[in-house]
C-alpha positions in Angstrom: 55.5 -37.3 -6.2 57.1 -37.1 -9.6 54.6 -37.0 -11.0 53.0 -33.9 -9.6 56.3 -32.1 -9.7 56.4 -33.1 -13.3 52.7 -31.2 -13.4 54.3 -28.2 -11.7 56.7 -27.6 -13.4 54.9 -27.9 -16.6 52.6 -25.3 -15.0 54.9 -23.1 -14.2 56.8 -23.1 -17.9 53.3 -22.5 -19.2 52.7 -19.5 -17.3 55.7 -18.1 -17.8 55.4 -18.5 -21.7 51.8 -17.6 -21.7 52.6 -14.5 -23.4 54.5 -16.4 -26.4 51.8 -18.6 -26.5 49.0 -16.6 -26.7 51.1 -14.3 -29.5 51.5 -17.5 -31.3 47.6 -17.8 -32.0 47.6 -14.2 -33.7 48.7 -14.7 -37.4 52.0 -12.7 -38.0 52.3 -10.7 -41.2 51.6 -12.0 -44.6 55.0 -10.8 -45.9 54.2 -11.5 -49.6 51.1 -9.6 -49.5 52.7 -6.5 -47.3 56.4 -6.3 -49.6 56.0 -3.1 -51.5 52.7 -2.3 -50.0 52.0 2.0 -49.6 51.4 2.5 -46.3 48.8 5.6 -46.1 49.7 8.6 -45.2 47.2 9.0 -42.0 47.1 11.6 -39.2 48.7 10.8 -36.0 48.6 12.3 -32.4 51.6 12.8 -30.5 52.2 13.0 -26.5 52.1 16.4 -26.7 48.0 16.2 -28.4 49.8 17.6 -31.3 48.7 16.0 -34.6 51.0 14.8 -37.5 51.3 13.3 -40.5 52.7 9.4 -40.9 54.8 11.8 -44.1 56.2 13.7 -41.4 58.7 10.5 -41.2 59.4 10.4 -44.9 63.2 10.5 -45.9 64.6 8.2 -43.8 63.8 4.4 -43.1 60.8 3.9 -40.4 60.5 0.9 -37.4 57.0 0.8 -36.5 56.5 -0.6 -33.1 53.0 -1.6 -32.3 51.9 -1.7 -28.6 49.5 -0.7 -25.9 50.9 0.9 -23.6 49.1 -1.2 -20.3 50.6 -4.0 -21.3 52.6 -5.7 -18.7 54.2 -8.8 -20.8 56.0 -8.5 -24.4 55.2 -5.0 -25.2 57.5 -3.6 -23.1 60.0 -6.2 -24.1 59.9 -5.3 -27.6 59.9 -1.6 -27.6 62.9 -1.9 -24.7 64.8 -4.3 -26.4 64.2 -2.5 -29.7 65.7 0.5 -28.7 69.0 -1.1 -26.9 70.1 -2.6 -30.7 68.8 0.7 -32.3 71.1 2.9 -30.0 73.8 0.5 -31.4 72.9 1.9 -35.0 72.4 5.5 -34.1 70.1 8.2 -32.4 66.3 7.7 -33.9 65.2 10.9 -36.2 69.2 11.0 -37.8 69.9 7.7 -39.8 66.0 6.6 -39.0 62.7 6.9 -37.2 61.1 5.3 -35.3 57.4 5.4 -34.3 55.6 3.2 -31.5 52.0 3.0 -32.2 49.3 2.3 -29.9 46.5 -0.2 -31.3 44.5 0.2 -27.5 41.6 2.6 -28.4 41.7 3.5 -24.4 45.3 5.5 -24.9 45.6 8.6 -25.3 48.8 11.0 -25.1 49.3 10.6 -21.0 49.8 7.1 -21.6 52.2 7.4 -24.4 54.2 10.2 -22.4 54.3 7.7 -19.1 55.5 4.7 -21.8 58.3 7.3 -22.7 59.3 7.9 -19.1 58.8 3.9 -18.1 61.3 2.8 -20.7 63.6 6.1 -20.6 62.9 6.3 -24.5 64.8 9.0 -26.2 64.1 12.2 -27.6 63.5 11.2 -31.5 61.5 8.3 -30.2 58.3 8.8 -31.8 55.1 7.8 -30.2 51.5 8.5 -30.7 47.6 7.0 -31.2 45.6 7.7 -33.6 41.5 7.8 -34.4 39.6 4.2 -35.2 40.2 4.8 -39.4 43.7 5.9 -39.3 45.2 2.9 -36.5 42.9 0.7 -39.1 44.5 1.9 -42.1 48.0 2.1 -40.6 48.0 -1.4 -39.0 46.7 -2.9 -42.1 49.0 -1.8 -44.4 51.8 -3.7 -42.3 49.3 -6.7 -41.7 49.3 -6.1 -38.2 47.3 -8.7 -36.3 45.6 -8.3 -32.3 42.3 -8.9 -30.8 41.1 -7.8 -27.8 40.9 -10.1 -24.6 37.6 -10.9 -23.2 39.8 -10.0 -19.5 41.3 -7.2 -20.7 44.4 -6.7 -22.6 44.9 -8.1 -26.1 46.5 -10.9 -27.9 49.1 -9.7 -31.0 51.9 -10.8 -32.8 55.2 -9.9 -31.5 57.0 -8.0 -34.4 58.1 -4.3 -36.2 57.8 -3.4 -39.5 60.4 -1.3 -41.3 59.5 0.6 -43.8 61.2 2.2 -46.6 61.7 6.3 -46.9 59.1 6.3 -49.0 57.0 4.6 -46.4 56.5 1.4 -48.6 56.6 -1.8 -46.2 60.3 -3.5 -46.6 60.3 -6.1 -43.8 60.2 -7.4 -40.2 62.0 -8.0 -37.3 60.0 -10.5 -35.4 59.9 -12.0 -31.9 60.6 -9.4 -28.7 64.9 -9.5 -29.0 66.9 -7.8 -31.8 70.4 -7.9 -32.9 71.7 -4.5 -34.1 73.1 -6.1 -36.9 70.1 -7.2 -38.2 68.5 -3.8 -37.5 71.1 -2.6 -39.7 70.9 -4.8 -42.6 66.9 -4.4 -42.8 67.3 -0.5 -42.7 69.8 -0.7 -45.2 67.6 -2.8 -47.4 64.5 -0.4 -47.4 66.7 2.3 -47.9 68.4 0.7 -51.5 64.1 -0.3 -51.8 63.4 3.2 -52.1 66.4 4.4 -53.9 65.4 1.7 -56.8 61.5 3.0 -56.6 63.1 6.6 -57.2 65.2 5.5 -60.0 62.7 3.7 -62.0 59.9 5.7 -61.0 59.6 7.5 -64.7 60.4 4.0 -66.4 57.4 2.6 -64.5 55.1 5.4 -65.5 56.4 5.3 -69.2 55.3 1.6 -69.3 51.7 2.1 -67.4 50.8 5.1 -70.1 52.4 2.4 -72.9 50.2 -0.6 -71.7 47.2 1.8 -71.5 47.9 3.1 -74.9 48.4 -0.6 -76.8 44.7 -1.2 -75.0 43.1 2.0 -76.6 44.9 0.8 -79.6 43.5 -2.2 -79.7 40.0 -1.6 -78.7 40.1 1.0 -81.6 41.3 -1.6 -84.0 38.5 -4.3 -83.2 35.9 -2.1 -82.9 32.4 -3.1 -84.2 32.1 -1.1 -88.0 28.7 -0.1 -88.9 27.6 -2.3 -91.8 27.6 -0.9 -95.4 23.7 0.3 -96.7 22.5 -1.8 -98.9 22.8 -1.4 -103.0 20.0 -1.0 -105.5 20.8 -3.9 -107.9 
C-alpha cells in the first residue's frame, strides 16, 4: 500500500511539473554568444494586421516575451507574471517596451488580440507574429530555443530577453516568476549598455578605420618588388 501511494504521488508531482520538465530539455540561451548581439531590425505584424518595424521600439529598453498563444501551461505564466512585476516599474511604452512574440506559425492577429483580452494586458503591451524569416531572425538573435510537439504544442525554454535601446541583447530573466526588482536592475543595465555603445561609438570606428589602415600599411610594405633587369657586364 505504501508503496503504490509512493508511485502516486510521484505520478502526480510529475504531471504537475511536466511543463518544467519538458522546458528543461530545450537548451536556454547561450548568454555569452547573445551579450551584445544586434538583434535585426525585422518586420512585425500587430493585432490590428498592421505591420511594424522591431525599430519601432528603439529608445527605450525592450522585454521580449516569446509564446504561442494556445499554450495552456507556462506561457501564460510568464507573460502574466511578467506583467504583475513590470506594472511595479511602470506603464510599458513610457520607461520600456515590451513585445510578446509568437513563435506558433498557426497565429495570427485574432489570436494575439484574444491573448490580450485572456491576460487583461495593457495598452503599451506589444504583441504580434511575424513571417517564417523574420520569427527566425528575431528568435535567433536572443538564442531562443522550441521545437514543435509531435501532439501538438511545443517544448521551449521558459525565459525573456531584455534588450538594450539600441536593441542589442543585454540579458534574461529566466523561469515563469519575476521580481520587479530584478526587472528593474536588468532594464537599468541595458539602458547604461547602450548609453556606453553611444558614447564610444566614434572611438570604436576611429579604431576599426586605424586597424584597417596599419593592414593596408603593411601589405604595402611587404609587398613582392619586381626584380631589377639584368646588367650587361
Amino acid at each position: 500500500m505504501r508503496i503504490a501511494r509512493r508511485v502516486f504521488v510521484l505520478a502526480l508531482l510529475f504531471a504537475l511539473r511536466a511543463p518544467e520538465i519538458r522546458a528543461q530539455m530545450v537548451l536556454p540561451p547561450d548568454e555569452k554568444k547573445t551579450h551584445g548581439a544586434q538583434v535585426p531590425d525585422v518586420t512585425l505584424i500587430g493585432e490590428d494586421s498592421t505591420s511594424f518595424k522591431l525599430s519601432t521600439l528603439a529608445g527605450k529598453p525592450v522585454v521580449v516575451n516569446p509564446v504561442f498563444t494556445t499554450c495552456e501551461q507556462t506561457c501564460p505564466m510568464i507573460t502574466s507574471n511578467l506583467n504583475a512585476a513590470l506594472a511595479e516599474i511602470g506603464e510599458p511604452g513610457v520607461g520600456y517596451q515590451v513585445l510578446t512574440i509568437s513563435f506558433d506559425p498557426a497565429d495570427g492577429p485574432a489570436a494575439l488580440r484574444e491573448y490580450r483580452r485572456k491576460l487583461a494586458l495593457p495598452a503599451g503591451w506589444k504583441l504580434a507574429v511575424a513571417s517564417p524569416d523574420d520569427r527566425k531572425a528575431l528568435l535567433g538573435a536572443i538564442d531562443f530555443n522550441y521545437a514543435a510537439l509531435e501532439q501538438g504544442g511545443f517544448v521551449h525554454a521558459n525565459v525573456v530577453a531584455i534588450l538594450t535601446p539600441t536593441l542589442n541583447v543585454s540579458s534574461y530573466a529566466h523561469g515563469v516568476t519575476y521580481e520587479s526588482a530584478d526587472l528593474r536592475a536588468k532594464l537599468e543595465r541595458a539602458t547604461r549598455e547602450s548609453s556606453l555603445v553611444r558614447h564610444y561609438r566614434r572611438y570604436i570606428g576611429l579604431a576599426a578605420a586605424l586597424g584597417i589602415l596599419s593592414i593596408v600599411v603593411v601589405l604595402f610594405a611587404t609587398r613582392k618588388r619586381p626584380a631589377a633587369p639584368a646588367t650587361a657586364a
